[in-house]
TORKOL-4160 file (C-alpha; in steps of 0.2 Angstrom, whole numbers, padded with zeros to 4 digits, m for minus):
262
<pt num="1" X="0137" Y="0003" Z="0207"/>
<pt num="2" X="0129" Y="0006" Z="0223"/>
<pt num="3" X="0111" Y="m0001" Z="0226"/>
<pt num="4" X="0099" Y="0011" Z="0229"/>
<pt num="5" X="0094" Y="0013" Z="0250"/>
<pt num="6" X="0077" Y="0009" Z="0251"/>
<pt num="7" X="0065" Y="0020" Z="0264"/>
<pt num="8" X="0062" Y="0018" Z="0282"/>
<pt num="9" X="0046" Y="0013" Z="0288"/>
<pt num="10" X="0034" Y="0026" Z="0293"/>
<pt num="11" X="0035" Y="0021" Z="0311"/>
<pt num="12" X="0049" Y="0010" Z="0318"/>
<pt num="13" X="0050" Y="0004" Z="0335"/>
<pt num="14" X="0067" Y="m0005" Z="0341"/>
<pt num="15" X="0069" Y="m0012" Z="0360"/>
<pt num="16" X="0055" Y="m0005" Z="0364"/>
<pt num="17" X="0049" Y="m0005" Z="0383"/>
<pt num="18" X="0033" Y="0003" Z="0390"/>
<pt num="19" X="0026" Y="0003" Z="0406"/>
<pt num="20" X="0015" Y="0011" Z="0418"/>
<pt num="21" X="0017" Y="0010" Z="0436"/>
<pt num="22" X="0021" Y="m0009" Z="0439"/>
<pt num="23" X="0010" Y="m0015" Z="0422"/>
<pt num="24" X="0025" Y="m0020" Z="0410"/>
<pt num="25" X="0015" Y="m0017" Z="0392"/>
<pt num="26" X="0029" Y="m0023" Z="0380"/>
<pt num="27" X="0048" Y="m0029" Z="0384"/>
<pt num="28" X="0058" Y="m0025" Z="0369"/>
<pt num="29" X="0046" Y="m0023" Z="0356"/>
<pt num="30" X="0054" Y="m0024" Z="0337"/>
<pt num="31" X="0039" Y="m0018" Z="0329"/>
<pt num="32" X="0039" Y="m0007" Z="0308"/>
<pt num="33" X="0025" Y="0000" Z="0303"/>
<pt num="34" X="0023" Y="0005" Z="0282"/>
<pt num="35" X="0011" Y="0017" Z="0273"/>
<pt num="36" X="m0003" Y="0010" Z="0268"/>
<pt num="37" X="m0006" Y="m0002" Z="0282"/>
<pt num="38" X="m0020" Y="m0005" Z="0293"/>
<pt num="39" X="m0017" Y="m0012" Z="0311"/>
<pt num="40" X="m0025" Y="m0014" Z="0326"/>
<pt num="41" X="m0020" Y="m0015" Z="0345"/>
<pt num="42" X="m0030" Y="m0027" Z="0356"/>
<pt num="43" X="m0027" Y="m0035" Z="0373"/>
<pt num="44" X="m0037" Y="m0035" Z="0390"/>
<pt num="45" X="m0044" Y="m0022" Z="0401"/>
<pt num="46" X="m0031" Y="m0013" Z="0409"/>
<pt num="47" X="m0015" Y="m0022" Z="0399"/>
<pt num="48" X="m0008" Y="m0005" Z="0394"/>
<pt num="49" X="m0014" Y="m0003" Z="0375"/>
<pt num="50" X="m0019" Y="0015" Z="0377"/>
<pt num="51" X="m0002" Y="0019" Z="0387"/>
<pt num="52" X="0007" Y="0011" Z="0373"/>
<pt num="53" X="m0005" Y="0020" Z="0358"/>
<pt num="54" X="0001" Y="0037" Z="0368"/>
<pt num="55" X="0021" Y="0032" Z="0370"/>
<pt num="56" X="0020" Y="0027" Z="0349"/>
<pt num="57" X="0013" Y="0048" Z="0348"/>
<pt num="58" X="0028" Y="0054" Z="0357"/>
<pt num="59" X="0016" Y="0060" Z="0373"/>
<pt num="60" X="0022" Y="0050" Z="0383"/>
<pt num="61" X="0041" Y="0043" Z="0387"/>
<pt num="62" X="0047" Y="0024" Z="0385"/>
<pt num="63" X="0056" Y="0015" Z="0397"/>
<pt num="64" X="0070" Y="0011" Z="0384"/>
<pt num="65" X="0071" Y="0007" Z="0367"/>
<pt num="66" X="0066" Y="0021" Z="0353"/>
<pt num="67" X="0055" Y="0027" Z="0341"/>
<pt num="68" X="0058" Y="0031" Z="0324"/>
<pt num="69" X="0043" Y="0041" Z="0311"/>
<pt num="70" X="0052" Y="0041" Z="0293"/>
<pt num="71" X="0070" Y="0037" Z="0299"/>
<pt num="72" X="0070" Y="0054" Z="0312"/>
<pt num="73" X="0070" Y="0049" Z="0332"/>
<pt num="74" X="0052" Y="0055" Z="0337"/>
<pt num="75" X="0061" Y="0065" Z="0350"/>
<pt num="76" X="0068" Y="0076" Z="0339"/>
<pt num="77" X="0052" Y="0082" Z="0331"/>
<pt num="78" X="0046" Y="0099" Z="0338"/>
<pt num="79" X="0029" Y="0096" Z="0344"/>
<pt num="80" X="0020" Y="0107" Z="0325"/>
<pt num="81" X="0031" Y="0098" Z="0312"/>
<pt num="82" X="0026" Y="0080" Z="0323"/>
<pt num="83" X="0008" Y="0086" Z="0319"/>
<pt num="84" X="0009" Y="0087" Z="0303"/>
<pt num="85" X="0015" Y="0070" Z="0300"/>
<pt num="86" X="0007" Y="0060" Z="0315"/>
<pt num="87" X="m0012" Y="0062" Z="0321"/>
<pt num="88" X="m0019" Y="0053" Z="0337"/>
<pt num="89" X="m0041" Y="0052" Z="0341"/>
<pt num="90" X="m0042" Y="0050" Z="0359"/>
<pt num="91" X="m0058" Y="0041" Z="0369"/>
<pt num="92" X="m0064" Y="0053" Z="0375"/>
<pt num="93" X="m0067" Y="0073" Z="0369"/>
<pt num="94" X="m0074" Y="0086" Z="0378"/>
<pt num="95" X="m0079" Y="0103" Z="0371"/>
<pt num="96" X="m0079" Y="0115" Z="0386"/>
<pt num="97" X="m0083" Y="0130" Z="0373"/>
<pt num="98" X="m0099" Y="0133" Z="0360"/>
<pt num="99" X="m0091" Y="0130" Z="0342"/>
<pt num="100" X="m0098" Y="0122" Z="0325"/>
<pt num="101" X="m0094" Y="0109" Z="0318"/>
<pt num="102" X="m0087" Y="0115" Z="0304"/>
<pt num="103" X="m0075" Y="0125" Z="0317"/>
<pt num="104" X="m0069" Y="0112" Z="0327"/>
<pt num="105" X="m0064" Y="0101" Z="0314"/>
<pt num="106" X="m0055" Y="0116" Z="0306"/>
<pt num="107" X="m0044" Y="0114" Z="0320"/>
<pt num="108" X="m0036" Y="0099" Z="0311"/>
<pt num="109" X="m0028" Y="0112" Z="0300"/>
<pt num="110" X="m0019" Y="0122" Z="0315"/>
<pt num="111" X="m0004" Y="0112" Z="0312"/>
<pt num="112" X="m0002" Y="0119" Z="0296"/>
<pt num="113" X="m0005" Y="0135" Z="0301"/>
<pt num="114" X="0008" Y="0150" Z="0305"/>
<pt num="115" X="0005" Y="0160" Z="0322"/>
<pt num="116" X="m0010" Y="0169" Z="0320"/>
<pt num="117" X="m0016" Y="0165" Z="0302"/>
<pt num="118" X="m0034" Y="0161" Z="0296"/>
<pt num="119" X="m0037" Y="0147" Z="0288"/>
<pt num="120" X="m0038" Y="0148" Z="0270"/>
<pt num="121" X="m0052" Y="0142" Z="0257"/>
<pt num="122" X="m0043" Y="0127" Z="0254"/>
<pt num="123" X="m0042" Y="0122" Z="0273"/>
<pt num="124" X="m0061" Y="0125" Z="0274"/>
<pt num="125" X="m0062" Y="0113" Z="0257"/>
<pt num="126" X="m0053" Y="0102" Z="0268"/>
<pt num="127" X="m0063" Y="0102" Z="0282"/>
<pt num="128" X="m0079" Y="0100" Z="0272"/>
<pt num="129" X="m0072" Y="0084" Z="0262"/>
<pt num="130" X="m0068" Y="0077" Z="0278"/>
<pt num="131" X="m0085" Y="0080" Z="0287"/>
<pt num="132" X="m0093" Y="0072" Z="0270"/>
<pt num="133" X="m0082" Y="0057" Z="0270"/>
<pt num="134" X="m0093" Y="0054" Z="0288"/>
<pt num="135" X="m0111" Y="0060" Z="0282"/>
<pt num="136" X="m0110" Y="0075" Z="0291"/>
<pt num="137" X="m0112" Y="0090" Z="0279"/>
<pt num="138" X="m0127" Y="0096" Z="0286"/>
<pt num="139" X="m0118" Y="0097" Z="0302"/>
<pt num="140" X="m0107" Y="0111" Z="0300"/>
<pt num="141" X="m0117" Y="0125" Z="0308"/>
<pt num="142" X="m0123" Y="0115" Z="0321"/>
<pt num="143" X="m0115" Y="0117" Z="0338"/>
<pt num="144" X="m0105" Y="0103" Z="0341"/>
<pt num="145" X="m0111" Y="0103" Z="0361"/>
<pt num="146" X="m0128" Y="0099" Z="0355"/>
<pt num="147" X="m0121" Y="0083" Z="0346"/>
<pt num="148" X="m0126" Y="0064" Z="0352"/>
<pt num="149" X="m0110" Y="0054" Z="0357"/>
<pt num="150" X="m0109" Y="0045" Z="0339"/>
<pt num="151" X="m0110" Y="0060" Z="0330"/>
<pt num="152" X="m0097" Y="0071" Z="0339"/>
<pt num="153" X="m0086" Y="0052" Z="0338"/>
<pt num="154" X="m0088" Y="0055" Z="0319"/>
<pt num="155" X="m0084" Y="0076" Z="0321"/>
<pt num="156" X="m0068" Y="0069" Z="0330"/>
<pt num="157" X="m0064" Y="0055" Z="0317"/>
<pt num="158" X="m0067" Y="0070" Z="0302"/>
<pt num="159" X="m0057" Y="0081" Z="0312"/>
<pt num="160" X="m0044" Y="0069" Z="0311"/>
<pt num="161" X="m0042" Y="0067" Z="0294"/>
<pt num="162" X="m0044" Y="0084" Z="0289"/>
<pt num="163" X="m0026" Y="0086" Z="0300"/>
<pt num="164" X="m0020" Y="0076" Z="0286"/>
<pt num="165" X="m0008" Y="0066" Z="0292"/>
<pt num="166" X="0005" Y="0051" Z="0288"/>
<pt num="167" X="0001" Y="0040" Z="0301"/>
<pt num="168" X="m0015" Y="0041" Z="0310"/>
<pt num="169" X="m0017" Y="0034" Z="0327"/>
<pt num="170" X="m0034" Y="0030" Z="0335"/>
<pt num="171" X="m0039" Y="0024" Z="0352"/>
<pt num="172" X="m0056" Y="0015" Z="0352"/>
<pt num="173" X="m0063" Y="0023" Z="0336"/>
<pt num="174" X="m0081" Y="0015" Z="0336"/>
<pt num="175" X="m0081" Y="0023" Z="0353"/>
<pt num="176" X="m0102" Y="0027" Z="0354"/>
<pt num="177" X="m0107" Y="0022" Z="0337"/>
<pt num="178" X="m0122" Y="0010" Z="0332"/>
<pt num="179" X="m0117" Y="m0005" Z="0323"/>
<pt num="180" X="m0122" Y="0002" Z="0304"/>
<pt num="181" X="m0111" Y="0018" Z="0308"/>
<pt num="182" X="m0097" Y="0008" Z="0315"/>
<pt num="183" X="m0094" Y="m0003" Z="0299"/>
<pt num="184" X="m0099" Y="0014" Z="0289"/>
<pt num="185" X="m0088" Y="0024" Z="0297"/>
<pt num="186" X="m0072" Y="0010" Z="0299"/>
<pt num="187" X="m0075" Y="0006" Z="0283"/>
<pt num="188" X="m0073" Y="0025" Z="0274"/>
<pt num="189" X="m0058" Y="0028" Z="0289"/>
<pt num="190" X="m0050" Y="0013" Z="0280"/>
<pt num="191" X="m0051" Y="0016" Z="0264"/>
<pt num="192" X="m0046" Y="0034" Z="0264"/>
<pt num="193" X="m0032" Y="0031" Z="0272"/>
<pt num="194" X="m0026" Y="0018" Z="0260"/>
<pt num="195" X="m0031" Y="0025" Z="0244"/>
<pt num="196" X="m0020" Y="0040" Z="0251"/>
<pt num="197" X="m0004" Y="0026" Z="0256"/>
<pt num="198" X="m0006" Y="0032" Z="0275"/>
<pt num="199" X="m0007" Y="0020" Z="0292"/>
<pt num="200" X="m0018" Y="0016" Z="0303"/>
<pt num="201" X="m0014" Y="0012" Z="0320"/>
<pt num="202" X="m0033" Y="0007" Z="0330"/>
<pt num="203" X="m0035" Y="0001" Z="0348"/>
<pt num="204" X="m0049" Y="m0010" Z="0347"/>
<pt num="205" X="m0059" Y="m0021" Z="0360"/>
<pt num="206" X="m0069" Y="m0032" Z="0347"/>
<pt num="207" X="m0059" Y="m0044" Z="0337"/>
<pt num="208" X="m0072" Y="m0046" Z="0323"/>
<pt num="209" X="m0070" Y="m0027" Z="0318"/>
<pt num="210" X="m0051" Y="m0031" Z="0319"/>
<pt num="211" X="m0053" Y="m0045" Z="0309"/>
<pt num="212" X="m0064" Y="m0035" Z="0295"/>
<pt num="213" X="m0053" Y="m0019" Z="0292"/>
<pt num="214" X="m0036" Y="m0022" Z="0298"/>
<pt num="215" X="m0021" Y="m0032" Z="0289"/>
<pt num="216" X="m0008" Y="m0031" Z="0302"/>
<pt num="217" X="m0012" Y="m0036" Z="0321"/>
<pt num="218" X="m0003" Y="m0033" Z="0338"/>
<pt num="219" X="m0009" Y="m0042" Z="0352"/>
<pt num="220" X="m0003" Y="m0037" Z="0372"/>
<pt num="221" X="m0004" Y="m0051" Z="0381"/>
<pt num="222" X="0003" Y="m0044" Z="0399"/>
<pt num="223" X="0017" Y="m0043" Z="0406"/>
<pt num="224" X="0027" Y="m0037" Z="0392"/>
<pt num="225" X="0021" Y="m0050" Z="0379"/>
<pt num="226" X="0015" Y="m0046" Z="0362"/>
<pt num="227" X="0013" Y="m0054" Z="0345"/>
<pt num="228" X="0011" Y="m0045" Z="0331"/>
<pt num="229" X="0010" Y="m0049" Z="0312"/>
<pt num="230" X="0000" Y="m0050" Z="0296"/>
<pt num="231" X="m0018" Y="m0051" Z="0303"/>
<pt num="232" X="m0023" Y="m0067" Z="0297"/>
<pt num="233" X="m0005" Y="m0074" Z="0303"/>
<pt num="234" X="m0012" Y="m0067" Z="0322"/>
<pt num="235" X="m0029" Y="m0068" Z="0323"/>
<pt num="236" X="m0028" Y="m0087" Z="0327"/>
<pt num="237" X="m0041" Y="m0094" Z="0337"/>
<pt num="238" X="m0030" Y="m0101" Z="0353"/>
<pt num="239" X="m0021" Y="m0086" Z="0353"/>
<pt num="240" X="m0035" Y="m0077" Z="0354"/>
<pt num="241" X="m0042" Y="m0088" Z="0369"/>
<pt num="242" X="m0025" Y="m0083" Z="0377"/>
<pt num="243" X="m0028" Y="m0066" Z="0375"/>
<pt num="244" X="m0043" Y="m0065" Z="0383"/>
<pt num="245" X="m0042" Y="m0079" Z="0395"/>
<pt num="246" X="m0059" Y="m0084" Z="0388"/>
<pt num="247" X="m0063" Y="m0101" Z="0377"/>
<pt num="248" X="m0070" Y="m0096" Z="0358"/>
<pt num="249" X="m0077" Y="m0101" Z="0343"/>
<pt num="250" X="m0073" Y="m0096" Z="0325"/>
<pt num="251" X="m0086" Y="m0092" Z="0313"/>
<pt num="252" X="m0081" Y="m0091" Z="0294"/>
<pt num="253" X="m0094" Y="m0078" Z="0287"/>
<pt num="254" X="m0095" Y="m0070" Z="0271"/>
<pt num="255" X="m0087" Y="m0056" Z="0278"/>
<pt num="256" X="m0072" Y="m0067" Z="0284"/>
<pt num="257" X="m0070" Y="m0075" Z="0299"/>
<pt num="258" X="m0077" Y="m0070" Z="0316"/>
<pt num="259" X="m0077" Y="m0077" Z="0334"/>
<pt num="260" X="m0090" Y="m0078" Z="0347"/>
<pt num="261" X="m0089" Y="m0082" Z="0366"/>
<pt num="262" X="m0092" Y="m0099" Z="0371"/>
């Protein structure tokens, strides 16, 4: 009797090369993401982990090597059915138009909408769960151009999962929030997503938040070098020192273990 074929990861990345210009951000990366996990990117200024965030979202082209989300080359997704199963928060968002809150993180649902169909109560029920997974219901009439930079970060991370994804990947999500919202709002991202079995994929600059929310790590360390592995398997203390080219100290803290500049 045949054994039964067991799934293939959310995300799968075999040989895979990025670069930009002449920066080499991984040489044939082998690298398999699962629902349900949490990892975060982190490396230097400059080392490529935004270029390589965009090239695992299929908006930009690798060098070589290929991408795989549930077993299908990401290359064969048409651009709706890949938004329905993969969502990506950018560093930066600009909001040229006057809309509400409650509207722009409606647009979440577009990629389950037909051309030219409203969204339904239950797309509004959505949207509204998802600004009160952030502390923003009493945001959703204001217009989201008179928002501070930490709440329209959190009107972008509840747009997000509104868009109900799979796989959610996220550049630089504590982007312009205070230190309790950062932890509040990590913390709620987090959990959702693994109560719900989806991934996270987060670049990050500060290892401590890495080392509080994330199980699995991958480290760019130039010139197509990475590391990657269960989170306390990576987060090591010399390899962090390489990473950064800077000598630290580990701190184990009631909240795990953090690291500090010497």
């Amino acid at each position: 009797m045949a054994e039964p074929h067991s799934a293939p990861p959310l995300l799968r990345c075999v040989d895979l090369s990025v670069q930009i210009a002449d920066v080499v951000v991984t040489r044939n990366l082998q690298l398999s993401i699962e629902a349900g996990q949490c990892w975060c990117i982190l490396g230097r200024n400059g080392v490529g982990k935004t270029t390589l965030l965009h090239t695992l979202a299929g908006l930009r082209t690798a060098r070589s090597g290929s991408i795989a989300l549930n077993g299908r080359a990401l290359a064969a997704y048409k651009r709706r059915s890949l938004a329905r199963q993969l969502g990506i928060l950018f560093q930066n968002h600009e909001d040229p138009f006057p809309a509400t809150v409650l509207e722009s993180v409606l647009q979440g649902r577009h990629p389950h909408l037909r051309a030219w169909q409203w969204e339904s109560a239950e797309d509004n029920a959505i949207a509204r769960q998802a600004l009160a997974q952030f502390g923003l219901e009493a945001f959703a009439g204001r217009n989201v151009q008179t928002l501070s930079g930490g709440e329209r970060q959190r009107v972008a991370l509840a747009t997000l999962l509104a868009q109900d994804t799979q796989l959610l990947l996220l550049d630089e999500p504590s982007n312009h929030l205070d230190l309790h919202q950062r932890l509040e709002a990590l913390g709620r991202l987090v959990s959702f997503c693994r109560a719900n079995n989806k991934a996270l994929v987060m670049v990050l600059h500060d290892i401590n938040l890495a080392a509080r929310f994330a199980d699995h790590a991958l480290l760019v360390l130039g010139d197509g070098e990475t590391r990657h592995g269960r989170q306390s398997d990576i987060l090591d203390t010399g390899i962090l020192e390489r990473l950064y080219g800077h000598p630290l100290v580990r701190l184990d803290t009631p909240g795990g273990p953090a690291w500090l500049p010497r």
